[in-house]
Backbone as a chain_set.jsonl record, in Angstrom:
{"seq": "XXXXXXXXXXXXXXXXXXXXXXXXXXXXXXXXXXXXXXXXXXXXXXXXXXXXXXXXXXXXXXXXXXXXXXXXXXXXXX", "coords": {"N": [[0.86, -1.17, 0.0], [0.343, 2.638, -1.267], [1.677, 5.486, 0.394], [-0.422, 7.564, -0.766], [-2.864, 5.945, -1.047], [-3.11, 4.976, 1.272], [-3.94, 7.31, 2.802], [-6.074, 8.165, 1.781], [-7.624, 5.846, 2.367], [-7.432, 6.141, 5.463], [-8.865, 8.595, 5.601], [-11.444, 8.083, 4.722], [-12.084, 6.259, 6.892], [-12.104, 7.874, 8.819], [-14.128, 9.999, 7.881], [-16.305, 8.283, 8.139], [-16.761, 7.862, 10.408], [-17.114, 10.056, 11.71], [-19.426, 10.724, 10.469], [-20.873, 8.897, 11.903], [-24.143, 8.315, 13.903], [-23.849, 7.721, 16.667], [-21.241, 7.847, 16.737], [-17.71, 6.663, 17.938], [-17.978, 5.161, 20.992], [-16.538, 3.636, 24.126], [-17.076, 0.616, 25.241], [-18.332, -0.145, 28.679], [-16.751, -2.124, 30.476], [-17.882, -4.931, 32.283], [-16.888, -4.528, 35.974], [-17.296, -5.79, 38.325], [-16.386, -8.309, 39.169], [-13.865, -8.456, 39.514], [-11.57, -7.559, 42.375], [-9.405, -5.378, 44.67], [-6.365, -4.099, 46.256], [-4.654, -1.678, 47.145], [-0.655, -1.907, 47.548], [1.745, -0.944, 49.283], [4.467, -2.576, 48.946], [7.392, -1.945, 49.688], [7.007, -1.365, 52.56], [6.245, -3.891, 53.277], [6.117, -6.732, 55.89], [5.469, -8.951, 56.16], [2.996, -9.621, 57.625], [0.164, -10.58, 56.667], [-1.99, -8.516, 56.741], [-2.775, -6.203, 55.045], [-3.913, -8.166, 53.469], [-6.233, -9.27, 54.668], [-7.657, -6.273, 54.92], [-8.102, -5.892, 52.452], [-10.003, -8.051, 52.112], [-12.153, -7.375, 54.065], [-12.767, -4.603, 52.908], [-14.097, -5.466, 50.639], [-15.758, -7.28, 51.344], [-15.303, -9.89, 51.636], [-14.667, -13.039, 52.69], [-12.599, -13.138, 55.767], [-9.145, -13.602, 55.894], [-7.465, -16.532, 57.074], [-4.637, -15.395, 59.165], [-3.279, -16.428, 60.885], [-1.27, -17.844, 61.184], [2.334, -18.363, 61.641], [4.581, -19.368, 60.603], [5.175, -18.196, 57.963], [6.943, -16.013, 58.578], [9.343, -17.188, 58.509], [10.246, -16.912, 56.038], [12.164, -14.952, 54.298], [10.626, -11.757, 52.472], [11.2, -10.62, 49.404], [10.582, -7.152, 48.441], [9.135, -6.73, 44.458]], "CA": [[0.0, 0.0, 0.0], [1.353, 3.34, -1.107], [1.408, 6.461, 0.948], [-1.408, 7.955, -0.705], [-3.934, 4.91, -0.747], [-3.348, 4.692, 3.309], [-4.218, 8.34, 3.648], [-7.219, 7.895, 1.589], [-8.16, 4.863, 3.535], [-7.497, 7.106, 6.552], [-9.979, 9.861, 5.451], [-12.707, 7.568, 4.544], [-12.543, 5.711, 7.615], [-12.342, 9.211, 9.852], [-15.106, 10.734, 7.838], [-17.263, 7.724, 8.286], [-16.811, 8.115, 12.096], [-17.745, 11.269, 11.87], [-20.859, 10.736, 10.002], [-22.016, 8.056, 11.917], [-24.533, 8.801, 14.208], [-23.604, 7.46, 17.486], [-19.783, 8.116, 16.834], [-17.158, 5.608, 18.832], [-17.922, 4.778, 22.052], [-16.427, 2.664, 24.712], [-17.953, -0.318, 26.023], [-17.675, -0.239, 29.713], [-16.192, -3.144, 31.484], [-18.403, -5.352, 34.008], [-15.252, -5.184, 36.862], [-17.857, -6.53, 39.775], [-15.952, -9.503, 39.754], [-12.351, -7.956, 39.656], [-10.985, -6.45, 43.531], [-7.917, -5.73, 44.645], [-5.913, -2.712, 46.998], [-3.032, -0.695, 46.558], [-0.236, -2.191, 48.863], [3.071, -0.138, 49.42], [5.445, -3.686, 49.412], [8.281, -1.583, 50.452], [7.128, -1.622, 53.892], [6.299, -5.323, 53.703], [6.952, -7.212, 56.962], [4.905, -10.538, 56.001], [2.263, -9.835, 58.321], [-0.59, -9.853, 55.649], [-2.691, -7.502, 57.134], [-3.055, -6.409, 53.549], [-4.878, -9.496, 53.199], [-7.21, -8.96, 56.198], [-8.216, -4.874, 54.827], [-8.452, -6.235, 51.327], [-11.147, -9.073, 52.451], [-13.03, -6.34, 54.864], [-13.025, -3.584, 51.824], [-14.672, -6.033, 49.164], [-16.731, -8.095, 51.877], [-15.044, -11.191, 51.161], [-14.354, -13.807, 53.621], [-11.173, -12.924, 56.07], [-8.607, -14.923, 55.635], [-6.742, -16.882, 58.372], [-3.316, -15.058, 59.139], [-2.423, -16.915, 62.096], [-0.045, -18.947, 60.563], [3.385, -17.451, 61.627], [5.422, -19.693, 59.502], [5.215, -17.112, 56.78], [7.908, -14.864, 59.102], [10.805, -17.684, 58.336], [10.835, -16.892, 54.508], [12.334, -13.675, 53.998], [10.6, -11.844, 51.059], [11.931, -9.3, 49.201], [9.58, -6.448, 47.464], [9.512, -6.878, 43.346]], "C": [[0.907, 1.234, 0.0], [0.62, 4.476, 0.137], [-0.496, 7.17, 0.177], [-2.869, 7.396, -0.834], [-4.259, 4.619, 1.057], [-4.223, 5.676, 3.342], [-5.465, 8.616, 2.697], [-8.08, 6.875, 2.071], [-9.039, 5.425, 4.581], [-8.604, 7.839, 6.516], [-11.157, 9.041, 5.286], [-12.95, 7.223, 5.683], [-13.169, 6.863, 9.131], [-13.725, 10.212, 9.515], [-16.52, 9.543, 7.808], [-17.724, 7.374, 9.755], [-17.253, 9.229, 12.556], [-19.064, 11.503, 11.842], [-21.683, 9.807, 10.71], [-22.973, 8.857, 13.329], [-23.99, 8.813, 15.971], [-21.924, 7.515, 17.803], [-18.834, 6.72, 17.742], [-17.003, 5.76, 19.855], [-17.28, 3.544, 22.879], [-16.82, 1.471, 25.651], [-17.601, -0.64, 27.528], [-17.729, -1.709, 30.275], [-17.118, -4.052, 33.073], [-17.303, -5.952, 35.199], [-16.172, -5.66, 38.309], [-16.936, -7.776, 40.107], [-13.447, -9.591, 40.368], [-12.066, -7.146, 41.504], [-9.664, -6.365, 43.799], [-7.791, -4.072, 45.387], [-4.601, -2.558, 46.752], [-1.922, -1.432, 47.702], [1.275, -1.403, 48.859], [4.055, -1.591, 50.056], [6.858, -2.923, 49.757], [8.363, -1.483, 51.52], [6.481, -3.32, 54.007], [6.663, -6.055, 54.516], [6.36, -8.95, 57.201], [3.576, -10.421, 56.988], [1.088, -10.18, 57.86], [-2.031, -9.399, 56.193], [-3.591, -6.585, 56.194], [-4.164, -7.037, 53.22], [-6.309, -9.523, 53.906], [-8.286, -7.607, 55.526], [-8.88, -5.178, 53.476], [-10.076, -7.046, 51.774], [-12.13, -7.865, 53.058], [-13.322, -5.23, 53.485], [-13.873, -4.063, 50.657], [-15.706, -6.254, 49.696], [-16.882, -9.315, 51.176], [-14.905, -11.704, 52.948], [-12.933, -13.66, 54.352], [-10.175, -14.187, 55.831], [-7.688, -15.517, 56.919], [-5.568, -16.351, 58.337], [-2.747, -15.735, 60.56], [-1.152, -17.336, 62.376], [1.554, -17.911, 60.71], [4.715, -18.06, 61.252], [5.989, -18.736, 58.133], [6.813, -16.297, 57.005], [9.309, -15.438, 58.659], [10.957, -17.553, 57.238], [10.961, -15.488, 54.425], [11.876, -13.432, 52.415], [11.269, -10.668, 50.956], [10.954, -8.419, 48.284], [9.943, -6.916, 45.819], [9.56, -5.482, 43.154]], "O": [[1.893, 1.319, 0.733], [-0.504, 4.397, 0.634], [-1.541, 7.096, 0.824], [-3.873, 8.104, -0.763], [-5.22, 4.234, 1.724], [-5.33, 5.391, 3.799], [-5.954, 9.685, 3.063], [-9.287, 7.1, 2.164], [-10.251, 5.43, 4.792], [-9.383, 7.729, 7.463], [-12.087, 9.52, 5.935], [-14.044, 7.651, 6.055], [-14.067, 6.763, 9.967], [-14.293, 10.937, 10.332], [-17.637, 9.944, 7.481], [-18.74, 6.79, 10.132], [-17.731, 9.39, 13.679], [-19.769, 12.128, 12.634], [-22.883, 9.691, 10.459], [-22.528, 9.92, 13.761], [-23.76, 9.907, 16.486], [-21.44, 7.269, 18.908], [-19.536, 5.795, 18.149], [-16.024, 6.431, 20.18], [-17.449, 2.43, 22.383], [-16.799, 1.628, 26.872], [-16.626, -1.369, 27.711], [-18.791, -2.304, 30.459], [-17.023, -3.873, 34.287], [-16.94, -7.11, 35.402], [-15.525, -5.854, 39.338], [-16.802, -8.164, 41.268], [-12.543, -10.18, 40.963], [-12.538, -6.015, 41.623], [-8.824, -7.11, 43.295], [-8.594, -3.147, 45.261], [-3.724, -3.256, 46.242], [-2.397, -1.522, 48.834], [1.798, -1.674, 47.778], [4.334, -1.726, 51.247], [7.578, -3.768, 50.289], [9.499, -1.455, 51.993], [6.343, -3.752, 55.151], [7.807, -6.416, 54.237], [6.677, -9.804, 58.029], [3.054, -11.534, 57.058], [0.4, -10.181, 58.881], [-3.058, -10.042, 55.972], [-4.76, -6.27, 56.415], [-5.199, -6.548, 52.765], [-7.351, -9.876, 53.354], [-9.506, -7.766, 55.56], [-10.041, -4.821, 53.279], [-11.142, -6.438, 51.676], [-12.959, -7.465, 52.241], [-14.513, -5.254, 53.176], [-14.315, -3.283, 49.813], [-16.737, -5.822, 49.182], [-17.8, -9.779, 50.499], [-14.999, -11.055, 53.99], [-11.983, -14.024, 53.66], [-10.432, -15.376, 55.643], [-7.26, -14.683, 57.717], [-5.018, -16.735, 57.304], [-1.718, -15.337, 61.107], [-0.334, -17.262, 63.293], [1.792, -16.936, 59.996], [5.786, -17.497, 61.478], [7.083, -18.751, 57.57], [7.62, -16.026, 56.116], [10.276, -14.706, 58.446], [12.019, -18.091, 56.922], [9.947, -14.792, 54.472], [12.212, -14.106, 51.441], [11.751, -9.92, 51.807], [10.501, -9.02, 47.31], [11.026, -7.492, 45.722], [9.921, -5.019, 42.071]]}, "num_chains": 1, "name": "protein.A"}
């Protein structure tokens, strides 16, 4: 395709977006099933507490953090 077949392409397809009536819209996203919180892993100390605010903020089920095995694996932030 040369240069001036694109940019006639181009124009048809921009003035048929123009003309249409409803123009291009974006279809919004059903995210009900998506959650999730911001976590600052630079202060990360394994506690997941995180885990705990997350569950309470959605109104999910808490999760057990009892478990203090977690503390012998050092992580490191990504």
């Amino acid at each position: 395709m040369d240069r001036r077949t694109f940019l006639k392409t181009l124009a048809g397809g921009m003035a048929g977006l123009a003309l249409s009536p409803k123009g291009v819209s974006a279809k919004e996203a059903d995210c009900s099933e998506f959650v999730g919180i911001l976590v600052d892993t630079t202060r990360c100390i394994g506690c997941r507490s995180c885990e705990v605010a997350c569950a309470e903020a959605h109104g999910l089920p808490v999760p057990e953090v009892g478990d203090e095995s977690v503390f012998r694996t050092l992580r490191k932030p990504s």
